[in-house]
Structure formats: C-alpha cells, structure tokens
C-alpha positions in Angstrom: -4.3 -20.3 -15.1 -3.4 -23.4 -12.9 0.5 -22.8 -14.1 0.4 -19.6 -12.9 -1.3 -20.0 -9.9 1.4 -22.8 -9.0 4.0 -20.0 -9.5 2.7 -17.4 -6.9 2.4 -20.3 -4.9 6.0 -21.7 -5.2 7.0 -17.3 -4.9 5.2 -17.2 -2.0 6.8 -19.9 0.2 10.4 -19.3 -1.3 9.3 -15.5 0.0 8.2 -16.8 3.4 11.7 -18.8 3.7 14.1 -16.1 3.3 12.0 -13.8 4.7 12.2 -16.7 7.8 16.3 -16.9 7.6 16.7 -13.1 7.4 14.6 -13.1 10.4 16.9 -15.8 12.2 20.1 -13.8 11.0 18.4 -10.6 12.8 17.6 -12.1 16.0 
C-alpha cells in the first residue's frame, strides 16, 4: 500500500508541474 501511495504522490506533483508550465506557456 505504501508503494502505491508513493506513486499518486510522485503523479500528483509531476501533474501539478506541467499543469504549472502549461499555465506559464498560457500567460
């Protein structure tokens, strides 16, 4: 259970950094 909470983790700020550059690219 640990591994796979390490993985939403690790999706979840790789998520929130492109979501961050596609932002930036908008702007």
């Amino acid at each position: 259970m640990d591994s796979q909470y390490d993985v939403i983790i690790i999706g979840g700020g790789i998520a929130g950094l492109t979501s961050a550059l596609y932002c930036e690219d908008r702007i």
